[in-house]
C-alpha positions in Angstrom: -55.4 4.4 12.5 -52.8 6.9 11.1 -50.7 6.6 7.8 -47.6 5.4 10.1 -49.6 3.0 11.8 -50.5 1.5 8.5 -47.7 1.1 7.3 -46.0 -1.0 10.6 -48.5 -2.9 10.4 -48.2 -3.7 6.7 -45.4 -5.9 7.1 -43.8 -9.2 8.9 -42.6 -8.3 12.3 -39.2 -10.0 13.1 -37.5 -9.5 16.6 -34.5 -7.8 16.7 -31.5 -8.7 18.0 -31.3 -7.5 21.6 -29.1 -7.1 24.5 -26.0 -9.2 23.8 -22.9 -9.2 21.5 -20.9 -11.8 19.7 -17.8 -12.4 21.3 -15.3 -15.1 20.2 -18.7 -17.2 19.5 -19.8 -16.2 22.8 -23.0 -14.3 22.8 -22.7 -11.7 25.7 -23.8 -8.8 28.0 -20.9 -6.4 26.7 -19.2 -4.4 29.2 -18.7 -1.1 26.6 -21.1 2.1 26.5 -25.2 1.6 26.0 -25.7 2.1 22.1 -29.4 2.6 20.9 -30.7 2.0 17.6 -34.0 3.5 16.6 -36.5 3.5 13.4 -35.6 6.8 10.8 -38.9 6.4 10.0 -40.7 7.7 13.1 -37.5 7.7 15.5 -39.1 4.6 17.6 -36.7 2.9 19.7 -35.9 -0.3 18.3 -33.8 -1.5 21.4 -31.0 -1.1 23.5 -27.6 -2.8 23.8 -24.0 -2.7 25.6 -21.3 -2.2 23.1 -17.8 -4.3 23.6 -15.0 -2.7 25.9 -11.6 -3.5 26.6 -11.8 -6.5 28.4 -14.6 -8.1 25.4 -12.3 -6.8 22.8 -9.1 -9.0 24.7 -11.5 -11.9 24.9 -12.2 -11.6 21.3 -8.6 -11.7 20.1 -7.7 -14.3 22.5 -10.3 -17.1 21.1 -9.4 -16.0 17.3 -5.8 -16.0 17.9 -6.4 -19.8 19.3 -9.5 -20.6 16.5 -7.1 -19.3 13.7 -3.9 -21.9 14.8 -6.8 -24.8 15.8 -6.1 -27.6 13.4 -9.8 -28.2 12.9 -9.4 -24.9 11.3 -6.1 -24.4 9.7 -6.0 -28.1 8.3 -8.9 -28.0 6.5 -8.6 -27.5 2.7 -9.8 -24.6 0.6 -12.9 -26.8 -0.6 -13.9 -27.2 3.4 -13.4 -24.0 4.4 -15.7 -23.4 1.2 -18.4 -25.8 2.2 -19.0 -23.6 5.7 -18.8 -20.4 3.4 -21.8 -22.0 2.0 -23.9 -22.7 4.5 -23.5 -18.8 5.7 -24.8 -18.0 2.2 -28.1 -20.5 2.2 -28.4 -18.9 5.8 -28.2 -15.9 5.0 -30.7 -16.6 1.7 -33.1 -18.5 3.8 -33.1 -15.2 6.5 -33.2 -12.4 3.5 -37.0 -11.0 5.1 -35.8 -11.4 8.6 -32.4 -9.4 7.5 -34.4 -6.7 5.6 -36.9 -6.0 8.2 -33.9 -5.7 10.6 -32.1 -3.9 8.7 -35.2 -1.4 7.1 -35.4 -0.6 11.1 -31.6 0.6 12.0 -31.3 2.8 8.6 -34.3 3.5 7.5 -33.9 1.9 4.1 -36.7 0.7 1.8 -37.5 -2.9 2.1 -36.7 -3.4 -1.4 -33.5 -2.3 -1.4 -32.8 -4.0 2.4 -34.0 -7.6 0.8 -31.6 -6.5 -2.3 -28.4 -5.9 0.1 -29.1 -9.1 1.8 -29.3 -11.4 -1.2 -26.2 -9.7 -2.4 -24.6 -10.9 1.1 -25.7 -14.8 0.7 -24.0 -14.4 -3.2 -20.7 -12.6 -1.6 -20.7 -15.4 0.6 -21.3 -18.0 -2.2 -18.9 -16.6 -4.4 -15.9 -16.6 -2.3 -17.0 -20.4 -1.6 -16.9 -20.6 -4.9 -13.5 -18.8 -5.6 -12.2 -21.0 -2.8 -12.8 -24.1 -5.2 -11.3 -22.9 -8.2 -8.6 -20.6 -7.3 -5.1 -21.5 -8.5 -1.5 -20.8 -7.0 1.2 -19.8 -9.3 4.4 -22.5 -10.4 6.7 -19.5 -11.4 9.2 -20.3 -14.3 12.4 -21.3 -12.9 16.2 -19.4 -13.0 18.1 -22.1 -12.4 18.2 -25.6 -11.1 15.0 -25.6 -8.6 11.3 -25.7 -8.8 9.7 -22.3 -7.7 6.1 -21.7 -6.7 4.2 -19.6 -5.0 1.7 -19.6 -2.6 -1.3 -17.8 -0.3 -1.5 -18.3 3.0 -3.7 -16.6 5.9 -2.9 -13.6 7.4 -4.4 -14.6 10.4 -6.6 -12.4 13.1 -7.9 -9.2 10.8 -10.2 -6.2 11.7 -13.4 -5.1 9.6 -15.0 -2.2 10.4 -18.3 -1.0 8.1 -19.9 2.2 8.1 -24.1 2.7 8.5 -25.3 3.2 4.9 -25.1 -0.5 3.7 -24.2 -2.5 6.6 -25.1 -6.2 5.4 -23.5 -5.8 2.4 -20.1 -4.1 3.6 -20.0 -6.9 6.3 -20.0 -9.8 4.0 -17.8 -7.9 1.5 -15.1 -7.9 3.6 -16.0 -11.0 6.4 -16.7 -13.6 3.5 -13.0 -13.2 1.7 -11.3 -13.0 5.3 -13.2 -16.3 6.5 -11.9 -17.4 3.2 -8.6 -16.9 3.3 -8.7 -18.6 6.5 -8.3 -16.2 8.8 -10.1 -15.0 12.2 -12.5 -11.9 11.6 -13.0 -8.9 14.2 -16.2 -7.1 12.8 -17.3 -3.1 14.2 -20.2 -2.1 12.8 -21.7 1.6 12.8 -23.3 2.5 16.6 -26.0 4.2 13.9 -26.6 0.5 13.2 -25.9 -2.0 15.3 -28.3 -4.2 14.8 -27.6 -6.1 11.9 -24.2 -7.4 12.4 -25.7 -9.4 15.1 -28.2 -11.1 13.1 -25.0 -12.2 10.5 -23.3 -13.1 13.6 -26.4 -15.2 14.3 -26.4 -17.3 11.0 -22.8 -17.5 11.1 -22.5 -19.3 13.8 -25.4 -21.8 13.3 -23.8 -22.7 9.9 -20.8 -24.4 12.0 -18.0 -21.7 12.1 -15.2 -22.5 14.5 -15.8 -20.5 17.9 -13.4 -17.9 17.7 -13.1 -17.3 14.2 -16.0 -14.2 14.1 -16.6 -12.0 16.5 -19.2 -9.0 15.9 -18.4 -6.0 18.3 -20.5 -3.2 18.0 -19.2 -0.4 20.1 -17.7 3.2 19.8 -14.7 3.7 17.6 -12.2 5.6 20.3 -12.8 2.2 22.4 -13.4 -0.5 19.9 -11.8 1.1 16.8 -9.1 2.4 18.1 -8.1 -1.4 19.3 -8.8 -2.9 16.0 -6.3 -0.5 14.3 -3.7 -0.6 16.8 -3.5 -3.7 18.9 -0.1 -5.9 18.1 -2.6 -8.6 17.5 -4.5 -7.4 14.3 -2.5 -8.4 11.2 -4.8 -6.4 8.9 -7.4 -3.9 8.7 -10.3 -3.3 6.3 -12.3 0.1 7.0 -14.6 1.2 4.9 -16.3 5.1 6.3 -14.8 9.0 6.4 -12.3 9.9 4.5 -10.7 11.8 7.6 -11.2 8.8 9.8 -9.5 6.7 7.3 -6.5 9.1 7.2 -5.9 8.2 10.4 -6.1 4.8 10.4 -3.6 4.4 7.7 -1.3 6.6 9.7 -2.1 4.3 12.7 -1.3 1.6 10.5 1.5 2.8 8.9 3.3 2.8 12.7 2.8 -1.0 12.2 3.3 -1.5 9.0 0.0 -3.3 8.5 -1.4 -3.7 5.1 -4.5 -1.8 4.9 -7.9 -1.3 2.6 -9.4 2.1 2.7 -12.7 2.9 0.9 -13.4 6.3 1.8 -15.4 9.1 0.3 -16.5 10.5 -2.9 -17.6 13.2 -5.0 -18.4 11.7 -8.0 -18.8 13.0 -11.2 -21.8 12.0 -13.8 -20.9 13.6 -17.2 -23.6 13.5 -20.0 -22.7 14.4 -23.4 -25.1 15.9 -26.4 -25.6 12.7 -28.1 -26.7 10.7 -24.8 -29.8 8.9 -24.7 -31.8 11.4 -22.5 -34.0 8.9 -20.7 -31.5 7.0 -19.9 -29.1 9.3 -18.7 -31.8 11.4 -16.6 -33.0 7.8 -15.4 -29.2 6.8 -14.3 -28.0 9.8 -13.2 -31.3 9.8 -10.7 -31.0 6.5 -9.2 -27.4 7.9 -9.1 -27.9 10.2 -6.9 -31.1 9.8 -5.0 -31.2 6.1 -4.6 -30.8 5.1 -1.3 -31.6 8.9 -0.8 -27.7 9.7 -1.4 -26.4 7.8 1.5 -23.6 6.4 -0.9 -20.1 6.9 -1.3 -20.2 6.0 -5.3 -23.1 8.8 -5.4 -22.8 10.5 -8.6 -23.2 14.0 -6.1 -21.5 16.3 -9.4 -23.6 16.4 -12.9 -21.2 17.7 -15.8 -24.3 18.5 -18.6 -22.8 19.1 -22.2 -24.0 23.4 -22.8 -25.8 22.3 -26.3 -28.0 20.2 -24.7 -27.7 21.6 -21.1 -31.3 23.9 -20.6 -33.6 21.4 -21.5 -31.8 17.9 -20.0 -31.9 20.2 -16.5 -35.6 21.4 -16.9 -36.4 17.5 -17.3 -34.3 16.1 -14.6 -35.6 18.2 -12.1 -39.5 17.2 -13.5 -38.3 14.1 -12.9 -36.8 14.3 -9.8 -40.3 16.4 -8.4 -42.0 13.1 -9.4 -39.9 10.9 -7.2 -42.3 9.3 -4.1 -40.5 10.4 -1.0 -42.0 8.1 1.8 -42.4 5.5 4.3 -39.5 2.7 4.4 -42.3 -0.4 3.9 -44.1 1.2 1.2 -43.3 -0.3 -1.7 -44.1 2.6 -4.2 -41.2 4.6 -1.6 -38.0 5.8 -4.0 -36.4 8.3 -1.5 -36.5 7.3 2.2 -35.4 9.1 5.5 -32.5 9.5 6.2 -30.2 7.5 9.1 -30.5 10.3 11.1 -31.5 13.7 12.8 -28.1 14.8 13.1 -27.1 14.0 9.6 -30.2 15.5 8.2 -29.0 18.6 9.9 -25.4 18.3 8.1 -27.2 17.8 5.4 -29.5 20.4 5.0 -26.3 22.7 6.6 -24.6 21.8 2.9 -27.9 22.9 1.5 -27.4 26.5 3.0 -24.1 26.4 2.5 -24.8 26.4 -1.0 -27.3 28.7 -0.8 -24.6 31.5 0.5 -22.2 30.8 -2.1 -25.0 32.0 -4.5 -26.4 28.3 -5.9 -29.9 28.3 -6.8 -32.1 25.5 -5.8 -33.8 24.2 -8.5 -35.8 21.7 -6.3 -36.2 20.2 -3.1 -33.5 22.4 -0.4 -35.7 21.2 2.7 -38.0 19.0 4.4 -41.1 17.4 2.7 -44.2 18.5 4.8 -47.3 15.9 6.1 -47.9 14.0 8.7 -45.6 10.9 8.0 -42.7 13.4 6.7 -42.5 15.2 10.5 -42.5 11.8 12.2 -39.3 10.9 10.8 -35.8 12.3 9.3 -36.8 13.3 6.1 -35.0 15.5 3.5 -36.4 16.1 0.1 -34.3 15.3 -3.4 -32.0 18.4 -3.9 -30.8 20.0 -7.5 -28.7 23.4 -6.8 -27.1 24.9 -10.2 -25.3 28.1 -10.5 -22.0 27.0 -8.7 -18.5 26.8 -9.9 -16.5 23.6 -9.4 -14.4 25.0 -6.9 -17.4 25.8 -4.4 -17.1 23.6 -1.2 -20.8 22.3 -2.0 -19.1 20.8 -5.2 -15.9 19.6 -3.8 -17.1 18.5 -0.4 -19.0 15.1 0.3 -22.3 15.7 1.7 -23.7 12.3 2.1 -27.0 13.3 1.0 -29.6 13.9 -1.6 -28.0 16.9 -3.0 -26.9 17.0 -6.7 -24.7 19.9 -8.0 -25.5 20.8 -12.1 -22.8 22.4 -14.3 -22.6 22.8 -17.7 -19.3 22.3 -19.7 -18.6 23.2 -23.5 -16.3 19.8 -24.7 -14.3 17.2 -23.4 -11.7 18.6 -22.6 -13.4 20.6 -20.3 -15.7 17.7 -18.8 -12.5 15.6 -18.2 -10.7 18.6 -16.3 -13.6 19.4 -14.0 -14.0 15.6 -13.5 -10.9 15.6 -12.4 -10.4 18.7 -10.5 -11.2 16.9 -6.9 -9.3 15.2 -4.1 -11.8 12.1 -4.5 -11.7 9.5 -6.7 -14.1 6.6 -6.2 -16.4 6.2 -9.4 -17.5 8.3 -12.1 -20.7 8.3 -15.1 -19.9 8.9 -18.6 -23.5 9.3 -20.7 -23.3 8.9 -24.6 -24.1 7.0 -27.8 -19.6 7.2 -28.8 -18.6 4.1 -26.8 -15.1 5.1 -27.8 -15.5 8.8 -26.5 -16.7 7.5 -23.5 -13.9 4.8 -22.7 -11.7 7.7 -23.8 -13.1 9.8 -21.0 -13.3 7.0 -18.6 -9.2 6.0 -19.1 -8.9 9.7 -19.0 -10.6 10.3 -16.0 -8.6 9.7 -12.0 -11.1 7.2 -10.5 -11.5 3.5 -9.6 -15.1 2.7 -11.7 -16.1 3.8 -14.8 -20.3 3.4 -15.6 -20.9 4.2 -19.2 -24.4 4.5 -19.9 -25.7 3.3 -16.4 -24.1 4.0 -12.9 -24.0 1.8 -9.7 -24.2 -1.4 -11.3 -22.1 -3.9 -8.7 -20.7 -7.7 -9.6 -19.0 -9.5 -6.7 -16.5 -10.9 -9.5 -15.3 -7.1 -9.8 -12.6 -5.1 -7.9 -13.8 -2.5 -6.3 -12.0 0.8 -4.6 -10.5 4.4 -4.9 -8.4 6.3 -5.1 -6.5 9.9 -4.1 -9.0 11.0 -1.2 -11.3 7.8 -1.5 -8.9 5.1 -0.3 -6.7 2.6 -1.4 -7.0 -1.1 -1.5 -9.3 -3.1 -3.8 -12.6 -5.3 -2.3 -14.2 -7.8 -4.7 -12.8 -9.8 -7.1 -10.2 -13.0 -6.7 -7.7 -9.7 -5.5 -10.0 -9.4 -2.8 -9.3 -12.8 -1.3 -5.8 -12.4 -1.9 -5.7 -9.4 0.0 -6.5 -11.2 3.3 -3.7 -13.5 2.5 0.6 -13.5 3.0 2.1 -14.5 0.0 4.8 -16.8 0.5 7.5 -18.0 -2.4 9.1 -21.6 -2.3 12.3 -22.6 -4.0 13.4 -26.5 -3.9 16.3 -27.5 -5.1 16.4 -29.9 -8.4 20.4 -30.3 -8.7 21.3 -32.5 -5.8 24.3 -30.7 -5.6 25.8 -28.3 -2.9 25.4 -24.5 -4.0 28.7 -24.0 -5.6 29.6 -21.3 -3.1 31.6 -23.6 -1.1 34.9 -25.8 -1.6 34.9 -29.1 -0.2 38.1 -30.3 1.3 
């Protein structure tokens, strides 16, 4: 028995969803394109299925239009709609091995960070229940004689689409506040991941949700995307992927006025200063960047090292990063796993030569590990390149990847300035004993999360976005409820009288 062998047969096996698609609360044959999902790993097939076309896509927006206006629906209070937002959570909760598994074989994650995505879905889910029971609408002081108030009402049929990386996670980020605010929810996931969608799509509906209220439509985005942007029907869309993609959309929706969230790319920065705690910062600004083996938008891709300290914090990050196990997604000693992908490992390892040509010097990693489990799947080895200035397109570009790009800087005035000088603006490190320097540097620096002294440290409770090139739009957070939601303003009149405006005869 081979190493690969081994390690299939080290874990549960769980069958994965097959065939049929999630349509209104209908589970279908979809009448789209044939999308195929296979294992990074050892690019095994893990199954076949018909993506959604046209005439699913009408069907879809038809039975949430009608679920959204169904008084068993829109009647129910915000502690009801709560009570069914909780019952997706214990589902998902009670399914987190069975969602790992599933999702371990459509990206090629670790296990251990697949069971940690899905037990952040059940709490997503649990905390928008719980936001559902304690949220408060506004009584606005008055101007006159009436009462004014405000209040939040649903939008009503919106579109979600999530990108490959994270897909459990991005679907209940978004599908948990729009159920919430009581709208219908129209969810495309990655044709690089189909998979897992439809095992959310599963628990969803045997928690009790309406039929009509969620549909999951994997398909291809100039057929399924391009009707979740633009059809009349969609009152708002959530798209979370490419930063060029997203520019289109907004135009798109734009042409409708449509509110829109965007959360798009990044090239974030990871600045560590002289006085840093060294450990740390070489232990955060790793899991940074090599965690989920760079296939993160918040990836801290750009390292900003402080000159005094700069020779010997690079010699030991890249000891460290030569240490990192590089393996197989069920192995639990496995830090760095394949990547989604043949075709992005070739972009990938095209940045890397890119680099190379633009005279960076690869101080580790730059190719494919070798062995017999390594050439079996889509593999690409942790990546430091110094030597480039910040205006190289390997240090302004996103690359998706486990590629980091070291530069020194002398102050922080400098740091701040090269942290700055990019179109992205999604999250950024700051490393260093002078908590105030380093909020100083955070409210100094263009971006729409600050870590000081860690990095990619999520809470549900917290907004979360870009901004310039990395979107617009928050998720998270009570704001990301209200985002799903109209908000409408009431005046009633505490006078009795007629509005002086008009004589009586």
């Amino acid at each position: 028995m081979n190493q690969l062998d081994k390690f299939n047969q080290s874990v549960m096996k769980y069958d994965l969803p097959q065939g049929k698609i999630y349509v209104g609360g209908i589970w279908k044959k979809g009448g789209g394109n044939s999308i195929q999902s296979y294992f990074p790993a050892d690019r095994t097939i893990n199954g076949e299925l018909t993506g959604a076309n046209d005439a699913d896509i009408d069907q879809a927006i038809e039975y949430g239009q009608k679920a959204v206006k169904n008084p068993a629906w829109a009647n129910l209070l915000p502690h009801e709609r709560a009570s069914i937002l909780y019952r997706i959570a214990e589902g998902i909760k009670n399914n987190v091995e069975r969602i790992a598994y599933i999702q371990t074989r459509d990206t090629g994650k670790t296990l251990t960070e697949t069971r940690a995505l899905a037990n952040s879905a059940a709490g997503t889910f649990r905390y928008f229940a719980a936001v559902l029971e304690t949220a408060q609408e506004a009584l606005t002081p008055s101007r006159g004689a009436y009462m004014t108030f405000s209040r939040y009402e649903p939008i009503g049929l919106v579109s979600a689409i999530t990108p490959w990386n994270s897909p459990i996670a991005s679907d209940a980020q978004k599908v948990a506040p729009a159920l919430a605010a009581g709208n219908a929810v129209l969810l495309k996931p990655s044709s690089w991941s189909p998979l897992v969608c439809l095992e959310l799509a599963r628990i969803i509906d045997e928690a009790g949700l309406p039929k009509g209220l969620f549909s999951a439509l994997p398909g291809s985005g100039s057929i399924v995307g391009e009707r979740l942007v633009t059809d009349p029907a969609i009152g708002r869309i959530s798209f979370t992927g490419g930063t060029n993609v997203g520019h289109e959309i907004a135009i798109k929706a734009a042409s409708r006025f449509v509110p829109v969230s965007l959360e798009l790319g990044g090239k974030s920065p990871t600045i560590v200063f002289e006085d840093a705690d060294i450990n740390m910062a070489i232990a955060g600004v790793l899991y940074g960047i090599f965690s989920s083996s760079g296939q993160s938008c918040i990836a801290g891709s750009r390292l900003l090292v402080q000159k005094s300290i700069y020779p010997q914090f690079v010699k030991k990050l890249v000891e460290a990063t030569k240490a990192l196990k590089i393996g197989h997604p069920f192995d639990p000693q496995t830090q760095v796993a394949p990547l989604i992908h043949d075709t992005h490992r070739m972009a990938v390892e095209e940045w890397v030569e890119r680099a190379r040509q633009e005279g960076g010097k690869i101080l580790t990693g730059g190719m494919r590990p070798k062995g017999e489990i390594y050439e079996a799947g889509c593999y690409f080895s942790p990546t430091i390149i110094e030597g480039l200035p910040n205006h190289s397109s390997v240090c302004r570009e996103e690359i998706f990847g486990p590629v980091l790009v070291v530069m020194p800087f002398s102050d922080e005035t400098e740091a701040v300035t090269m942290a700055n000088d990019n179109a992205y603006g999604l999250a950024c490190g700051v490393w260093s004993k002078d908590v105030i320097r380093a909020l100083r540097v955070g409210q100094a620096i263009t971006t729409g999360t600050v870590w000081v002294n860690t990095y990619k440290q999520f809470s549900i409770s917290t907004p979360f976005g870009g901004v310039k090139e990395s979107g617009c739009g928050r998720e998270k957070g009570i704001e990301g409820l209200r985002s799903y939601m109209n908000q409408k303003s009431y005046y009633i009149d505490t006078s009795q009288k007629p509005l002086g405006w008009v004589r009586f005869p």
